[in-house]
Every structure is written in structure tokens, then in C-alpha cells.
N, C-alpha and C positions, 0 to 999 in steps of 0.2 A: 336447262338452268346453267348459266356461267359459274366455271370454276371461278373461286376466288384468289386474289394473286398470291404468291408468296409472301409478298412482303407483308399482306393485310395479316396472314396469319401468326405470321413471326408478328412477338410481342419484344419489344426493345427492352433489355431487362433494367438498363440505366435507370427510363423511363419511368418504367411500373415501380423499380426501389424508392425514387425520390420522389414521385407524387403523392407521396406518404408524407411528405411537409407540407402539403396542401393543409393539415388538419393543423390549428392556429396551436395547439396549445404541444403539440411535437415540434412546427416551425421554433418557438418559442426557446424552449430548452435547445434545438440545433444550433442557435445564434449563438447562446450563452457557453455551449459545445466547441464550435468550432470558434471561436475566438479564444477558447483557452487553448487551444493545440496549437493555433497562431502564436502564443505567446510563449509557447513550452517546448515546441517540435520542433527540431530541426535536420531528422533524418525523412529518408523516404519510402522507411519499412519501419509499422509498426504491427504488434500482438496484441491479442487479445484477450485475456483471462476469461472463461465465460463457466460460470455454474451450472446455468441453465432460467435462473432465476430472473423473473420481469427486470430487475435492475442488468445483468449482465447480457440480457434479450436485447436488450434497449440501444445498449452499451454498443454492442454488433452492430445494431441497425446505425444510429449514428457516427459510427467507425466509416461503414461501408460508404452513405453518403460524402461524409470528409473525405474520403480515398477516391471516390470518382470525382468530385470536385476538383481536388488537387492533384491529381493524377499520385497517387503514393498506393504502396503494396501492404497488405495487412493479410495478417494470418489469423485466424480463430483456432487456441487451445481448450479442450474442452479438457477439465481437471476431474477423472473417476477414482473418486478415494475407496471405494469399494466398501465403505461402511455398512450400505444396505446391499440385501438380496437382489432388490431391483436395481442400483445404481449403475450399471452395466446397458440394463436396456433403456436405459433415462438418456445415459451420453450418448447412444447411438439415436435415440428418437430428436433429442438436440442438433443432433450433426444431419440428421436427415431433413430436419429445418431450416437450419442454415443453409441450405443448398439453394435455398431461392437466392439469397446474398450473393453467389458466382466468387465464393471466397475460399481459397486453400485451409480447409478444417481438419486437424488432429485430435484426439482422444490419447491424453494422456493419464494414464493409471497410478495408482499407487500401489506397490505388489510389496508383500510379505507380512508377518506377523501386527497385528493392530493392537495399541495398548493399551488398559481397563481403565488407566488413570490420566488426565487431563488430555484426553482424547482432543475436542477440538484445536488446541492451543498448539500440539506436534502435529495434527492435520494440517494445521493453515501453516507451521512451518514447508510442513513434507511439498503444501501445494506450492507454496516459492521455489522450493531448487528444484521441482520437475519443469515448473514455468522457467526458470534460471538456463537448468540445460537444455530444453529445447531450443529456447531461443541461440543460446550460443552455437548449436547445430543449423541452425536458418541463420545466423549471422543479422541478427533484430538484434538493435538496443534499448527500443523505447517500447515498453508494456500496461498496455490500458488496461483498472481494473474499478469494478464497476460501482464503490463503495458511494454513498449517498448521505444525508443527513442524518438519518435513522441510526446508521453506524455511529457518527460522529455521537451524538448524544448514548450510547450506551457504555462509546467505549471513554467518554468524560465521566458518566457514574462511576461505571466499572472502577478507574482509575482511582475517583476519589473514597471509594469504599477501602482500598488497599491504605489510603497516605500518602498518595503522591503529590508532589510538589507544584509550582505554578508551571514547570515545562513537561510536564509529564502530562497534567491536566490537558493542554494543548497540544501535545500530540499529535492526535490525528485532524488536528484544525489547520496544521501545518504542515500538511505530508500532498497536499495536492501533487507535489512535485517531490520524490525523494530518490532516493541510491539503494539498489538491492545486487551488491556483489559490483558489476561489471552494465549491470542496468539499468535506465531511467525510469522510474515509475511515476506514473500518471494518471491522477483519478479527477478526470474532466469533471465530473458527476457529483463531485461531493455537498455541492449544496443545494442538490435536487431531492424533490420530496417523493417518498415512497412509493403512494396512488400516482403519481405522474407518470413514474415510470411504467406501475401497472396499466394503466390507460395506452403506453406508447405499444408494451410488447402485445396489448391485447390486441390492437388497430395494427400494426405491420404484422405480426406473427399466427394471430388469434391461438398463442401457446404460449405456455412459459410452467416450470417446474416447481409443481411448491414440497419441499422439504419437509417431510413430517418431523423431522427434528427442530425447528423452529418452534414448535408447538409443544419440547421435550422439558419441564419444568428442571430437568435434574441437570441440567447446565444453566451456570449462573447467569450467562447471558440473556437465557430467555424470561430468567426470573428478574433481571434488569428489566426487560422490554417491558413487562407485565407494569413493573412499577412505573418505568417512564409513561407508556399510557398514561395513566393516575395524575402521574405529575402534569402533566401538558393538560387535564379537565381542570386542573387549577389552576389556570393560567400563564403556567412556562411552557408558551408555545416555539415557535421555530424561530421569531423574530425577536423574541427575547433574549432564548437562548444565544444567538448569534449577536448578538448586544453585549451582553456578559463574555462570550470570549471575545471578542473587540475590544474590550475593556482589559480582561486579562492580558490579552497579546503587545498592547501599551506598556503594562509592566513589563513583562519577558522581553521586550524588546531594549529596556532599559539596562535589563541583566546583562542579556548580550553584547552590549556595547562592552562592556567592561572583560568579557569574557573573551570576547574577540581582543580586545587587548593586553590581559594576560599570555594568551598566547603568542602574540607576535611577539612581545616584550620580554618573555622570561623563558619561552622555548625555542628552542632549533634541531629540526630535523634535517637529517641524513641526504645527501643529494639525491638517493632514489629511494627518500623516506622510507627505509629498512630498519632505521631507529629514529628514538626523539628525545634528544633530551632536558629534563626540566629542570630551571638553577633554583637553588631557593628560595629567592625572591615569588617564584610562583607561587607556594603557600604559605605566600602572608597574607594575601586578598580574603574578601569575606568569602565565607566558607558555603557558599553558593555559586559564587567566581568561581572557587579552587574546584568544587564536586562538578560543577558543571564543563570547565574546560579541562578535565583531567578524564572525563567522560567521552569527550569529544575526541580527541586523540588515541583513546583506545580504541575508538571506535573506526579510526583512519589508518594506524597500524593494523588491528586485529582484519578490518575490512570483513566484518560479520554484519549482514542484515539485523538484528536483533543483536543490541547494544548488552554490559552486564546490569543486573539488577540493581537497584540502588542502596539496598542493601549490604550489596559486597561490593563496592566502590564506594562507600563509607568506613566498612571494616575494613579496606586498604589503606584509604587514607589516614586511618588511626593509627595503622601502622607504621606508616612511612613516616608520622611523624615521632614515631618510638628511635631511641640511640640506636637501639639492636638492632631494626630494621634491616636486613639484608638483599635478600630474594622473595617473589611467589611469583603466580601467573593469575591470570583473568582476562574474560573472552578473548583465549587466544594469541593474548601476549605475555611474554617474560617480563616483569618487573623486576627493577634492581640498582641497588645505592653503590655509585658511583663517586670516592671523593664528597664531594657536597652535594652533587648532583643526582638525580634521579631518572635512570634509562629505560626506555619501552622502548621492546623491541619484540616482534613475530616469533611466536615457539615456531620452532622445526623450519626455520630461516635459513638456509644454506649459505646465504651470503655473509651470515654472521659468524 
């Protein structure tokens, strides 16, 4: 019997990754995929945030094709918050997955004391700055993560259970593209449907991790999801929903005009924006202008992923407009009445 050749044995791994878009309804989402990188990306290294989860499985997979298409370098972070017993042997069963991808995969941890109280909320903080300082150690600016429809509708309830306002409600309808510290973040994904994605990681991976916390009623999120179901058999399905914030984004879009003109108009920062200061013509504007562009500048000094509550950026401004007004701080910056004028500036600023 003839030996068979090398080459016949060797499997071209390109090959066997991408013939995974032979299946119409993965090509599908890859289009819708890679057209928003085309419109987003402009480096040639990007990350990957990955759970483990069909959505962040997915997320790898259509990374990996865009990166041999276009010739660019991507990394897979695999994020072990160490919440569960198992979650240790979950990252590594992950990463031992992704090896078929031919992609540079890390396991990054979350090490020391875990909190009893709003557990998820300091997780998905802790999970940004391990994703934050990896990347700055690879020298990645742009980080894929793998958030989907399903997010966006819980975290629009979630929102409107608290009181939040019309930019607050949209949110995460408008974060396709946002800034976390010194990074670009990017969630290609976000108006993909949940089964989609299960369908994708099940046909490329035949894995994918499911969370027994998902299914934990004593996070309000899951008790969100519970309800959202409910809501979507009465008819607020995906295409509705996405109707009504198109509709909302019309209004907020109107705000913004006005807000973005507030600030070129009545502030002036610092030549290496290390202060900002605001005249008082900035809070005469409706007090949706003044909360909203007084938010945005803290959020430019302060340079914190996670903005302040709306809460204490209300009980500021009530301040600032008292006579006695002097000093305080918030997310990170010094406030302080200057003459007529009103100064942000960075605590622990050395150039100040």
C-alpha cells in the first residue's frame, strides 16, 4: 500500500477555520461582523475578552477569520474570576479549545478576597482592568467583547427600574464603539441574537460554557432575564424593541446637539486638558444640557471607565449652584469655584 503524502495529511488550518462560513446562517452574521471592524478598526492587533460562553466562543471564531482575511494579530484573554470551585478548570478547558484557532491565548485571574455584596457589578469592573492591563503589556488597543441583544434588553430594563434618564436608557445601544481607559472597545455583536450565537459556537467548537450563575435568581439580572422572556411572549420582540430605541436615539440625539454646544461655547480646557474650566453661562442651559455636559467632562478629566452616578452629579450641581460653594471631588476629579468660574481638575494631578 502507498504511503500517503505529507501534504495529504497536513490539514491547512486556514482552511478547516473558514469552511465554517460555508454554513449560511454563520456566513450571515460574519458579513454583518466584519463590516463593523471595517468601520471601527484601525489597528493591526486586536483582543479578545472571552468567558467561555456561546456568545464569546462565537466572538473567537469570527475574530479569527477577520484576522486571516486581513492579515491582523489578535490575542484571546480568557477572564477567571475564580467565583466558582470549577472556574479554574473551565479556563483551561477554554484555552485548550481555542487551540484549534492557532491564536496566542492567556488566562487571566482575578486573585484575592471576593466581596458578599454586589458581587457581579465589582466582577465585571475587576474583569476590565485585568483586560486593560494585559493589553497595555501586549501593546493592543482595540478589545473585542462579545455582548449581544439579550445584554442590551436587560441592561435597558435594569436601567429603567433604577430612574434613569433618556441617555442612560441607551446606554448600551450606543457603546458598539466606546473608551475604557487608554482602549477602544468594540462589540461587533451587539445586535446578534442569542440562539445565533449558540448555533455558531455549537458548529465550529461543538463547546461552549454555561454558567450556573445565569440561572441564580438572587441577582437581579437573571431576575431581569426571567421577566424579559414574559415580556417578548407579549409581543416586545427584537424588532420592536430596536424600533423604540431608534426612536429614543432621535430624541438623545437632539440633546446632544445642544450639549455639544455647551461645551465648546462656555468651556475651555487646559492645553494638556489637566483642567477645564466652566464660565457661568454653562449653567443656564436646561438642566439636562448642564447634567449631561458637566458629566461628560468629568468623565474626560477623571479618564474612568465608569462615569459618577447620577445621583452625585446632581447633588453637585446643586451645589455649585449654592453662594458657599467652594470645593469637593467626584469620579476622580477636584471640583472648585474659581472667581465666577467653575475648575475640574484630576486629584493627585502633579502638574497642578
Amino acid at each position: 500500500m502507498k504511503k500517503k503524502s505529507l501534504s495529504a495529511k497536513k490539514r491547512n488550518p486556514s482552511n478547516f477555520i473558514l469552511n465554517k462560513l460555508k454554513f449560511s446562517k454563520i456566513n450571515h452574521i460574519y458579513k454583518k461582523f466584519e463590516k463593523s471592524l471595517n468601520n471601527n478598526l484601525n489597528e493591526k492587533k486586536i483582543a479578545i475578552g472571552v468567558s467561555g460562553g456561546s456568545d464569546s466562543m462565537s466572538l473567537c471564531y469570527f475574530a479569527k477569520c477577520y484576522a486571516l482575511k486581513h492579515n491582523i494579530k489578535i490575542y484571546f484573554y480568557i477572564v477567571d474570576h475564580k467565583l466558582r470551585e470549577n472556574s479554574t478548570h473551565e479556563a483551561l478547558k477554554v484555552k485548550s479549545v481555542l487551540k484549534s484557532l492557532k491564536t496566542s491565548c492567556k488566562i487571566l485571574s482575578w486573585k484575592g478576597k471576593k466581596p458578599k455584596r454586589n458581587l457581579q457589578s465589582i466582577a465585571r469592573k475587576n474583569r476590565y482592568a485585568l483586560l486593560e492591563r494585559q493589553c497595555n503589556k501586549d501593546k493592543v488597543k482595540t478589545v473585542l467583547l462579545g455582548h449581544h441583544i439579550d445584554d442590551m434588553y436587560e441592561n435597558f430594563f435594569i436601567r429603567l427600574s433604577r430612574g434613569s434618564g433618556l441617555n442612560g436608557l441607551l446606554s448600551f445601544y450606543e457603546i458598539k464603539k466606546t473608551r475604557m481607559g487608554n482602549l477602544n472597545i468594540l462589540r461587533p455583536l451587539i445586535n446578534e441574537n442569542k440562539n445565533d450565537l449558540i448555533f455558531t459556537a455549537k458548529k465550529v467548537f461543538n463547546f461552549y460554557v454555561i454558567d450556573p450563575s445565569n440561572y441564580n435568581e438572587n441577582f437581579k439580572r437573571i431576575r431581569f432575564r426571567k421577566l424579559i422572556s414574559n415580556i417578548k411572549k407579549e409581543g416586545f420582540d427584537e424588532k420592536k424593541f430596536q424600533l423604540t430605541l431608534k426612536n429614543l436615539k432621535e430624541s438623545n440625539s437632539s440633546i446632544n446637539f445642544y450639549v455639544k454646544r455647551n461645551i465648546l461655547l462656555n468651556s475651555k480646557y487646559s492645553k494638556q486638558k489637566a483642567f477645564c474650566l466652566l464660565n457661568s453661562s454653562f449653567f443656564n442651559e436646561a438642566n439636562e444640557v448642564v447634567f449631561r455636559s458637566f458629566s461628560q467632562i468629568l468623565t474626560n478629566i477623571g479618564n474612568r471607565y465608569y462615569g459618577a452616578r447620577g445621583k452625585s452629579i446632581s447633588l453637585i450641581l446643586n451645589k455649585i449652584r449654592d453662594e458657599d460653594f467652594a470645593k469637593a471631588t467626584l469620579s476622580g476629579c477636584i471640583i472648585e469655584k474659581i472667581s465666577n468660574s467653575i475648575k475640574i481638575s484630576k486629584e493627585n494631578n502633579k502638574k497642578l
